[in-house]
Residue frames as qw, qx, qy, qz and C-alpha x, y, z in Angstrom:
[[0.000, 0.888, 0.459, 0.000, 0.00, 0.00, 0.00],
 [0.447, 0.326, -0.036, 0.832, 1.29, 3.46, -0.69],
 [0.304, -0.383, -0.461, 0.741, 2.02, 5.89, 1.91],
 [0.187, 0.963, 0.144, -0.134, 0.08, 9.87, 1.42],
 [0.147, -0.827, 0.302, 0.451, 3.20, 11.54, 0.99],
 [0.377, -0.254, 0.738, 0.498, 3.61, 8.91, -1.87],
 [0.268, 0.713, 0.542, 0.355, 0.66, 9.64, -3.84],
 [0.132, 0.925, -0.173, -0.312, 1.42, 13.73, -3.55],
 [0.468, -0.425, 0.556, 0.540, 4.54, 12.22, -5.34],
 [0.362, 0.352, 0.761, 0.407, 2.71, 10.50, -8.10],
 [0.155, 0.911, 0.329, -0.195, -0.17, 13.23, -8.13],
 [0.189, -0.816, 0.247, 0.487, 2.99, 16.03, -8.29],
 [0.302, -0.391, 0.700, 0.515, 5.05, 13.93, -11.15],
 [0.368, 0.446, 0.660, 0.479, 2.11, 13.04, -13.59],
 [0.191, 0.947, 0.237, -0.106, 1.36, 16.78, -13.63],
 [0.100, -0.846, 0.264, 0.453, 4.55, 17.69, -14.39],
 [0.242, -0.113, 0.753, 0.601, 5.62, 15.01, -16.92],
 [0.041, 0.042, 0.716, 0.695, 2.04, 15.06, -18.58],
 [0.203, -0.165, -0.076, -0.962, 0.04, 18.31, -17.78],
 [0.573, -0.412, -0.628, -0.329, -2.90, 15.59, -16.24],
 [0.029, 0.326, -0.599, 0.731, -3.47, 17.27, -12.85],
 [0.609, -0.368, -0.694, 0.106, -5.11, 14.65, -9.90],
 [0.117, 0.074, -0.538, 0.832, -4.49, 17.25, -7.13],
 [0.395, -0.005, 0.316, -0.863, -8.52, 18.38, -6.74],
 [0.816, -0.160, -0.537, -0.143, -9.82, 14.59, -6.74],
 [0.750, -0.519, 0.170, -0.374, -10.86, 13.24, -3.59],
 [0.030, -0.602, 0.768, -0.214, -7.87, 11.64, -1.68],
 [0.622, -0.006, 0.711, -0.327, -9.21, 8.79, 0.09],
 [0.788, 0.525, 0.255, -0.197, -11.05, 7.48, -3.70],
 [0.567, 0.689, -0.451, 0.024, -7.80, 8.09, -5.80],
 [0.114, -0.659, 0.731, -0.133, -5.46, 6.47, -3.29],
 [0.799, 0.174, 0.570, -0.075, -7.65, 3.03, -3.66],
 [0.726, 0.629, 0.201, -0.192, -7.84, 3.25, -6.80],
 [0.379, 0.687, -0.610, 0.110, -3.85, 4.08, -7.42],
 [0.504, -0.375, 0.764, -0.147, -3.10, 1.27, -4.65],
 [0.847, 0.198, 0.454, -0.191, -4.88, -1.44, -7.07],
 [0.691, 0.676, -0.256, 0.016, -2.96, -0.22, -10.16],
 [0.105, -0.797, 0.574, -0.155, -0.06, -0.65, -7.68],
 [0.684, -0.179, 0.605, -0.365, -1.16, -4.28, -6.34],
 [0.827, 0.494, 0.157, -0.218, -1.63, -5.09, -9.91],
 [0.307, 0.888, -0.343, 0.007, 1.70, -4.19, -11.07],
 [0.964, -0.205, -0.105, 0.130, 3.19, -6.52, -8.67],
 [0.420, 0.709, -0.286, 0.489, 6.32, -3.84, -8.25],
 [0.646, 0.009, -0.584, 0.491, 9.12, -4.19, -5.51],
 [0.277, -0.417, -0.322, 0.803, 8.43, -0.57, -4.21],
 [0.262, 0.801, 0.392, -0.368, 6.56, 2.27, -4.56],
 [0.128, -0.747, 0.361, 0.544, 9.85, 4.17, -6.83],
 [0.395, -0.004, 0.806, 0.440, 10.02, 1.12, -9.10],
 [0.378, 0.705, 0.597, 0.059, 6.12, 2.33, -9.98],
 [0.042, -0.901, -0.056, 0.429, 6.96, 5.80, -9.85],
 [0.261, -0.403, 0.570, 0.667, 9.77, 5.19, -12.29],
 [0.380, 0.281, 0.850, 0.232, 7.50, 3.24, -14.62],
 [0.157, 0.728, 0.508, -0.432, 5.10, 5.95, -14.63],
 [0.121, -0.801, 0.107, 0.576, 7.53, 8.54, -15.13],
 [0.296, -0.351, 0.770, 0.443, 9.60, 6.61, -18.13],
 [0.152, 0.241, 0.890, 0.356, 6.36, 4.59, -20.11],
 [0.326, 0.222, 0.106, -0.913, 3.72, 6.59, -21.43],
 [0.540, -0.081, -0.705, -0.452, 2.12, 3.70, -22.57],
 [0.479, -0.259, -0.820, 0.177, 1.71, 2.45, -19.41],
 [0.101, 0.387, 0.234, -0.886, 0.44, 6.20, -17.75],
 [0.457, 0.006, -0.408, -0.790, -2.22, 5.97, -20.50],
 [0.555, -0.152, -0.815, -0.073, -3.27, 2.64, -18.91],
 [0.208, -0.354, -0.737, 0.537, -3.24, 3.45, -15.21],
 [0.019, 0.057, 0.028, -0.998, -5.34, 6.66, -16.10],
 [0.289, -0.173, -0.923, -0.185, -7.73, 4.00, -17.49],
 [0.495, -0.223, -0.840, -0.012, -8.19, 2.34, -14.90],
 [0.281, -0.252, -0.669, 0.640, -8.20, 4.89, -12.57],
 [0.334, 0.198, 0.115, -0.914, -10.68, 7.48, -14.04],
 [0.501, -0.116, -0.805, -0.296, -12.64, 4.24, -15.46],
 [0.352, -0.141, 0.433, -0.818, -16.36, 4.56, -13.17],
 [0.074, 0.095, 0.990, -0.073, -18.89, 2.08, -12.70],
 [0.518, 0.316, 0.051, -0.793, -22.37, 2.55, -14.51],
 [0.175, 0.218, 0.960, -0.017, -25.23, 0.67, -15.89],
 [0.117, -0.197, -0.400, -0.887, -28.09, 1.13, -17.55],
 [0.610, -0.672, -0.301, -0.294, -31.78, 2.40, -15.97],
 [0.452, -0.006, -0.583, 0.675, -29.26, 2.90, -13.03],
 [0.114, 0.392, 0.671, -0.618, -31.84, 3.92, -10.08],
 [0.005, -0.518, -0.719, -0.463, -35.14, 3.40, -12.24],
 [0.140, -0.796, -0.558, 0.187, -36.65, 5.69, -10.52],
 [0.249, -0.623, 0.052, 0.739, -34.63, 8.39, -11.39],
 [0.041, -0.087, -0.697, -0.710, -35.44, 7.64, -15.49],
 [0.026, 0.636, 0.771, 0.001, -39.02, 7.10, -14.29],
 [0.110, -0.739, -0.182, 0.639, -39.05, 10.82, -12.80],
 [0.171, -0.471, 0.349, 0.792, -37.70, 11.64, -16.09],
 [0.098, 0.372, 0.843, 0.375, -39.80, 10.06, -18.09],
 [0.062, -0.701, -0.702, 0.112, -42.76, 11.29, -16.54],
 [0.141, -0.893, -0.274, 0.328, -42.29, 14.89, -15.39],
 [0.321, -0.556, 0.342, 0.686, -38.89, 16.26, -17.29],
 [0.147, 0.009, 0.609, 0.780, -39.31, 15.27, -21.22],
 [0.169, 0.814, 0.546, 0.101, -43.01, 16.52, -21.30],
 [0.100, -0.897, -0.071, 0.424, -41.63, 20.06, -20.52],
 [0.375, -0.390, 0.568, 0.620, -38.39, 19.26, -22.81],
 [0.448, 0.377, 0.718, 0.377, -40.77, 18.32, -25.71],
 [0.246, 0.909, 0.329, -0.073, -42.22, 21.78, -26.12],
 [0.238, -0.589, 0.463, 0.618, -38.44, 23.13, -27.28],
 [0.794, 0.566, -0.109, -0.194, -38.11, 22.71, -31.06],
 [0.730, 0.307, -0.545, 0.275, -34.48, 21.08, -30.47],
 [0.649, -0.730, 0.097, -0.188, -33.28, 19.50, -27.60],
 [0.545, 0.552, -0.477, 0.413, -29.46, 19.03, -26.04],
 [0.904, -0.409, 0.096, -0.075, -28.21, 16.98, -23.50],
 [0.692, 0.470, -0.547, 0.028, -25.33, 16.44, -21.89],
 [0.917, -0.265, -0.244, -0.170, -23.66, 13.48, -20.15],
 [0.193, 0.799, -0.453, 0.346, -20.52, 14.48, -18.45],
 [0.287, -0.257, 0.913, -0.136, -18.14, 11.24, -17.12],
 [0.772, 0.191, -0.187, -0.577, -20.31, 9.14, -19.60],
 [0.414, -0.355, 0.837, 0.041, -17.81, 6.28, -18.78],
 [0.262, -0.052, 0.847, 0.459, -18.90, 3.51, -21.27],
 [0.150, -0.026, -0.259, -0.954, -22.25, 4.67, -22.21],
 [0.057, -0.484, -0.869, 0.089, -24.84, 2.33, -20.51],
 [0.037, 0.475, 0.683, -0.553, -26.37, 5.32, -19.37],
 [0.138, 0.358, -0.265, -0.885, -26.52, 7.72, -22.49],
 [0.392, 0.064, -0.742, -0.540, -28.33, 5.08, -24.45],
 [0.059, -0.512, -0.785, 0.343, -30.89, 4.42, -21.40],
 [0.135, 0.629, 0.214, -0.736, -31.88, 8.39, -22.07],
 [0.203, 0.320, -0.597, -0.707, -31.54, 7.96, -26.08],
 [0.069, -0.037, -0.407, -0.910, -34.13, 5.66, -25.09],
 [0.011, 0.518, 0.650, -0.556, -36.44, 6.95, -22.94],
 [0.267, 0.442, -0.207, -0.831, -36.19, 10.48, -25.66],
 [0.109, 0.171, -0.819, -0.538, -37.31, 7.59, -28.39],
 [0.158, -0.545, -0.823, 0.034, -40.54, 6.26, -26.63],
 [0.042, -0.652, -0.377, 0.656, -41.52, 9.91, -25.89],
 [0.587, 0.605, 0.423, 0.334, -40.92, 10.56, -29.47],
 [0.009, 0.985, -0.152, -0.080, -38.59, 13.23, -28.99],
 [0.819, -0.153, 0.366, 0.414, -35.34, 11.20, -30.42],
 [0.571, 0.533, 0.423, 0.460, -35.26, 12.95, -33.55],
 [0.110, 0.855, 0.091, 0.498, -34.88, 16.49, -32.27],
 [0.666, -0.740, 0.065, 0.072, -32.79, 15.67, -29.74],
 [0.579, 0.533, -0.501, 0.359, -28.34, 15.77, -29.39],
 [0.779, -0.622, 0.047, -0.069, -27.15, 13.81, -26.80],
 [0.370, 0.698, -0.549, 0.272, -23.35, 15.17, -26.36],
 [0.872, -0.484, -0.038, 0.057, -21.32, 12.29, -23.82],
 [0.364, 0.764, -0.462, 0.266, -18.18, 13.39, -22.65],
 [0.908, -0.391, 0.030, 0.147, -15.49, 11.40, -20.06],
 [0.186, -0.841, 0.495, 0.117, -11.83, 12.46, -19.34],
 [0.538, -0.238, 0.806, 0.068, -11.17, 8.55, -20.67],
 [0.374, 0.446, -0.623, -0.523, -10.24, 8.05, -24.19],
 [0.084, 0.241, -0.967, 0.031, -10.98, 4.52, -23.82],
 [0.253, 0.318, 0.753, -0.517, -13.90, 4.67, -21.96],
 [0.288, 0.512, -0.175, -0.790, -14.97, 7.26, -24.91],
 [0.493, 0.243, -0.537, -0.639, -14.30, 5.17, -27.92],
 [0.113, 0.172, 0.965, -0.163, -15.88, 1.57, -25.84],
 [0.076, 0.442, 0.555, -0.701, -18.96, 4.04, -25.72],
 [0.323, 0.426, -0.262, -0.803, -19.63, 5.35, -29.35],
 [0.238, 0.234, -0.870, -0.363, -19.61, 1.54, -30.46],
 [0.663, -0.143, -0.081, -0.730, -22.81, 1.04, -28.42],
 [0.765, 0.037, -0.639, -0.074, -21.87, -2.97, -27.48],
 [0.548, -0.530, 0.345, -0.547, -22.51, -4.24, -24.03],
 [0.050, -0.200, 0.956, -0.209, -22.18, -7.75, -22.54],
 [0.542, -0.201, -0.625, -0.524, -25.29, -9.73, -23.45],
 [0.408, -0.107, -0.792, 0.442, -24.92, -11.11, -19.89],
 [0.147, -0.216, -0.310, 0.914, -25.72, -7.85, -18.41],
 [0.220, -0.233, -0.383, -0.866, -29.29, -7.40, -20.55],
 [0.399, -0.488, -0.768, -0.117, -31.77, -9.29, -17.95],
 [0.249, -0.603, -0.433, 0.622, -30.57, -7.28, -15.20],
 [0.060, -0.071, 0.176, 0.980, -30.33, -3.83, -17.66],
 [0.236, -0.240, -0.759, -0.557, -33.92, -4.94, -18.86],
 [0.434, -0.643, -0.590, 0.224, -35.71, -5.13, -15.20],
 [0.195, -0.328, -0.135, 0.915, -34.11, -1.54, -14.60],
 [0.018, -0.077, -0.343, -0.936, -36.02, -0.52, -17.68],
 [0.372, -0.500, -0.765, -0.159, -39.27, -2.10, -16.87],
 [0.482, -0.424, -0.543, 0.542, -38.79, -0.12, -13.48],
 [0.240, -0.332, -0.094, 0.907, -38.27, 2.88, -14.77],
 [0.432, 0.484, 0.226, -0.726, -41.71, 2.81, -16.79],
 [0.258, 0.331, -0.648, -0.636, -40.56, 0.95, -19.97],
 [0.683, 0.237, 0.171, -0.669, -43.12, -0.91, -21.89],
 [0.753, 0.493, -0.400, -0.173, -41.78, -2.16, -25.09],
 [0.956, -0.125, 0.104, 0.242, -39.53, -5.22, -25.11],
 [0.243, -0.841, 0.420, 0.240, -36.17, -4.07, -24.13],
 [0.560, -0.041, 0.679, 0.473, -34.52, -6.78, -26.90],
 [0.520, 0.804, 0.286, 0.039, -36.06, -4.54, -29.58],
 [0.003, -0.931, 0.339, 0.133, -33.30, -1.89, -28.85],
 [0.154, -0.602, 0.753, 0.218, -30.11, -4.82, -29.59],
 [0.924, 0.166, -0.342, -0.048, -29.33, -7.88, -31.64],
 [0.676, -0.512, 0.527, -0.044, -27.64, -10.26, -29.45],
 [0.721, 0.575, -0.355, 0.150, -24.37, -12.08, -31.38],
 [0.742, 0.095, -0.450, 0.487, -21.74, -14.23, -29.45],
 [0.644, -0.341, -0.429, 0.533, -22.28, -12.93, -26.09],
 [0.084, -0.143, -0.044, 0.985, -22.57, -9.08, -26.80],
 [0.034, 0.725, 0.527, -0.441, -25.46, -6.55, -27.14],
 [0.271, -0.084, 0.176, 0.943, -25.02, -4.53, -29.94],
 [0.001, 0.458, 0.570, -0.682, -27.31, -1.63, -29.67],
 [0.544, 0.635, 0.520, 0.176, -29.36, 0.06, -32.58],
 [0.391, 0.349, 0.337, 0.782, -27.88, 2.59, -35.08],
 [0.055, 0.694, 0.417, 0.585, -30.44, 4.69, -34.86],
 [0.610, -0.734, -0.174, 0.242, -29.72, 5.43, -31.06],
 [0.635, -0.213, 0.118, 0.733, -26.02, 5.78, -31.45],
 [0.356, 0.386, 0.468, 0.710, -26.58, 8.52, -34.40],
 [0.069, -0.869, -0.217, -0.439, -28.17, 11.31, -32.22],
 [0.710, -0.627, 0.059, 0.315, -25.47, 10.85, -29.61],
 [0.614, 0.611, -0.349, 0.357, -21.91, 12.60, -30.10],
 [0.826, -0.523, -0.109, 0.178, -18.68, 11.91, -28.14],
 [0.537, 0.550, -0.199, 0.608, -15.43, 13.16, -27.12],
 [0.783, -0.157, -0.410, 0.441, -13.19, 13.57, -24.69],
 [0.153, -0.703, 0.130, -0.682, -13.62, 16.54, -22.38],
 [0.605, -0.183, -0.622, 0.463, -12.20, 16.69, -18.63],
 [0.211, -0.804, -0.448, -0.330, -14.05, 18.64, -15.85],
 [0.635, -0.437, -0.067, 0.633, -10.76, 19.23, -13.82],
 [0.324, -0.342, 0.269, 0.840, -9.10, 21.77, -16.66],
 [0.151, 0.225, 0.577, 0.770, -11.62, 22.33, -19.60],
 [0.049, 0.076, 0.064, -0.994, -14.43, 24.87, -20.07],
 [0.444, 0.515, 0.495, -0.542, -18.02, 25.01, -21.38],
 [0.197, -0.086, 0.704, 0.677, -18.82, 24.22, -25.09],
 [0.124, -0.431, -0.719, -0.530, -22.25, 24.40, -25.55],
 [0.462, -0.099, 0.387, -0.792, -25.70, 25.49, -23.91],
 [0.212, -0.103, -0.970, -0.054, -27.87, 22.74, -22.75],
 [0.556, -0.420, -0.294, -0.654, -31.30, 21.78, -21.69],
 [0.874, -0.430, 0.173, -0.143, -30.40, 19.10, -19.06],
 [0.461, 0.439, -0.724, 0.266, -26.78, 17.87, -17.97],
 [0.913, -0.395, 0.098, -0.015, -26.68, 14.65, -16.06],
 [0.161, 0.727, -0.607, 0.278, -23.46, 14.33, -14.19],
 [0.793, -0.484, -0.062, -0.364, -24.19, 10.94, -11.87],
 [0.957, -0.258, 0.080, 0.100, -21.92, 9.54, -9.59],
 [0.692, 0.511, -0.150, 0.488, -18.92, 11.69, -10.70],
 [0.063, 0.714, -0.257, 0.648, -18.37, 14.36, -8.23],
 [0.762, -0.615, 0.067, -0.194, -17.86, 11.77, -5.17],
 [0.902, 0.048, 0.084, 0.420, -14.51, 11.44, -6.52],
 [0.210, 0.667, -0.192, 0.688, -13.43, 15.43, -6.44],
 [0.275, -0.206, -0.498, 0.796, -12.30, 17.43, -3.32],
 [0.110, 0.776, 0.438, -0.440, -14.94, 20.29, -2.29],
 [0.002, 0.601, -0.312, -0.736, -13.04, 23.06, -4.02],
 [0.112, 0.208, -0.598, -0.766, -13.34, 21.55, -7.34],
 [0.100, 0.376, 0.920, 0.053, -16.84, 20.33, -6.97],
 [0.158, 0.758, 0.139, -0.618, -17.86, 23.69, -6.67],
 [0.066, -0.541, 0.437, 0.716, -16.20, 24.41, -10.14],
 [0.069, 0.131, 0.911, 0.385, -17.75, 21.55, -11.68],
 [0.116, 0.661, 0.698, -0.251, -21.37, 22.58, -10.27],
 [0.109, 0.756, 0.091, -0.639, -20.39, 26.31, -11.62],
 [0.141, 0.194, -0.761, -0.603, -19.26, 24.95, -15.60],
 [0.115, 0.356, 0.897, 0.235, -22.55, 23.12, -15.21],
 [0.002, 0.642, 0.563, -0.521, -24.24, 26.56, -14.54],
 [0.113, 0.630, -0.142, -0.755, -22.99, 27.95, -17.38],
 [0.157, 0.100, -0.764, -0.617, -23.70, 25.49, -19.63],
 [0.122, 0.563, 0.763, -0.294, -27.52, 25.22, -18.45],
 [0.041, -0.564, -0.616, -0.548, -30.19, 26.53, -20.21],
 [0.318, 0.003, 0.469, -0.824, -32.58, 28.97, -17.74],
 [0.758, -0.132, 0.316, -0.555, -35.08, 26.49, -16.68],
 [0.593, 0.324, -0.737, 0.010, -32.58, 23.53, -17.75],
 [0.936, -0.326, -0.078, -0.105, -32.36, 20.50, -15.74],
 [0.263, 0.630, -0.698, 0.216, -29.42, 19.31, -13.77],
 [0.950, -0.037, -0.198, -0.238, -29.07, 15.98, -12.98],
 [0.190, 0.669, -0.683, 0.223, -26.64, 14.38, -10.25],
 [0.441, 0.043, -0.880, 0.169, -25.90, 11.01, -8.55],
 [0.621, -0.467, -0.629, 0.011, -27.55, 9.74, -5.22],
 [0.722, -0.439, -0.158, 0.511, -25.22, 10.78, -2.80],
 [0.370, 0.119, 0.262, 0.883, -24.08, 13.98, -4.85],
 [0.071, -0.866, -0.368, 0.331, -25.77, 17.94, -3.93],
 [0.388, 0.549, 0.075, 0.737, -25.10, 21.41, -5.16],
 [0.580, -0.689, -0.323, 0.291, -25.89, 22.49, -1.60],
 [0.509, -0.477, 0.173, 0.695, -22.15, 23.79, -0.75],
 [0.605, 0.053, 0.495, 0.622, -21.79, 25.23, -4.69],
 [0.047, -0.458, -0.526, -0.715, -24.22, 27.24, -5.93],
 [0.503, -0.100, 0.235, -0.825, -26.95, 29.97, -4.69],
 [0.161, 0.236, 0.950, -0.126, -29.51, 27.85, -3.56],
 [0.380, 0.630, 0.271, -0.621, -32.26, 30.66, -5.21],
 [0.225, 0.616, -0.405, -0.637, -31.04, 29.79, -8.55],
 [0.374, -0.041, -0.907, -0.190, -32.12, 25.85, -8.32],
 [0.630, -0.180, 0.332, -0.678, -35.12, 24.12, -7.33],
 [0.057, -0.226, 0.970, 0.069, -35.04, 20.85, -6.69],
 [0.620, -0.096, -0.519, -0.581, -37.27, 18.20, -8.18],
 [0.930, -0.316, -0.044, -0.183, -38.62, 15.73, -5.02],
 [0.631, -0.591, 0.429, 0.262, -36.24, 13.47, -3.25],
 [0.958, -0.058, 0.118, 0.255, -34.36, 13.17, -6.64],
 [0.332, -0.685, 0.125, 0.636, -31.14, 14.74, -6.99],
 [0.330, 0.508, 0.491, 0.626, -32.44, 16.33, -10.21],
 [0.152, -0.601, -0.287, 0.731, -32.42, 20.21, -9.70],
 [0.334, 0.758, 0.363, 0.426, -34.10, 23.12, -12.53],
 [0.306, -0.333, -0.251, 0.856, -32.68, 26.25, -12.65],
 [0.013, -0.854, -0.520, 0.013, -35.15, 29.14, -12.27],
 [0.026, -0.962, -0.117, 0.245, -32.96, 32.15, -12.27]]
């Protein structure tokens, strides 16, 4: 296990060999998460990794992976897609074009749960559903729309939960053990690789769902993330964050109104 004062090393040395800066991520969540690449590595000492790091940029593209590589699923808490279903895309449908984005989209279970919910509401076609994720990898796993076939009974009972009707095998053809998802989903969705630590606002949206990302920052830069999502929000956009995850601490609290207990929040001013 590696000591603090040995992850400020690592933290300090990949920002200086390659400008990727870990300092305003939550300590306690990165230091698992670098201990496992460590554990994995099977190295003599903490310096051997530190060299490795410092020396292979093939292998610093890997641990970055694994370590900004989040865990998601699709219809993840049905009841949060239900809410959407029910009460958010009636209001979205009266726009004449609608934009959406998914920010830490990690492999894309969840973008293609909303691409289609927007499709049974009949609001696919005038929709752009932008998914971004500091993880190249995670990015291009995500554009190709293929899932573990395993993973469709449970993905299928979320959807049911969360209000769906239709037969959730309409949306994939199932081939040796994968899921590959329909075309016509994938084709209102764009991706690319944007990182809420150092980059900026790119668009204006109607609703950005962030879930389950900002329990991995320090305070300070959750604020920043809650204030790039304020400027890329529509007035009376939707904003749209994990369980466990608030704009409380971040933001005037007159300028959102939350939706019931979920941690979906409109801004009004």
């Amino acid at each position: 296990m590696i000591e603090d004062i040995e992850l400020e090393t690592l933290i300090n040395d990949i920002y200086e060999y390659y400008g990727f800066d870990f300092g305003s991520y939550s300590k306690a969540s990165l230091k698992r998460r670098v201990n496992r690449v460590y554990q994995l590595g099977e190295f003599e000492s903490f310096y051997e990794f530190l060299s490795k790091v410092r020396s292979d940029p093939e292998y610093y593209r890997s641990m970055i992976d694994e370590i900004t590589v989040n865990v998601t699923e699709m219809f993840r808490d049905p009841s949060f897609y239900a809410v959407v279903r029910k009460e958010i895309l009636p209001i979205l449908a009266t726009k004449p074009f609608i934009r959406l984005w998914h920010a830490g989209c990690s492999t894309g279970e969840e973008v293609y749960s909303m691409a289609i919910i927007l499709k049974e509401a009949g609001l696919l076609h005038k929709s752009l559903l932008y998914a971004t994720d500091v993880n190249a990898t995670v990015i291009e796993s995500a554009k190709k729309g293929i899932f573990p076939l395993r993973m469709m009974k449970e993905y299928s009972e979320n959807y049911r939960d969360a209000g769906g009707q239709e037969d959730f095998s309409n949306y994939y053809i199932a081939n040796y053990g994968i899921a590959k998802f329909n075309a016509e989903l994938a084709s209102k969705m764009v991706f690319s690789q944007h990182n809420l630590v150092s980059d900026n606002s790119f668009n204006e949206f109607d609703m950005i769902l962030c879930r389950n990302v900002l329990i991995y920052f320090d305070t300070d830069l959750q604020k920043r993330v809650i204030n790039l999502f304020d400027e890329s929000l529509s007035i009376l956009g939707f904003l749209a964050l994990g369980t466990k995850e608030t704009i409380k601490y971040s933001i005037s609290q007159t300028k959102y109104k939350q939706l019931g207990q979920e941690k979906i929040w409109r801004k009004v001013k």
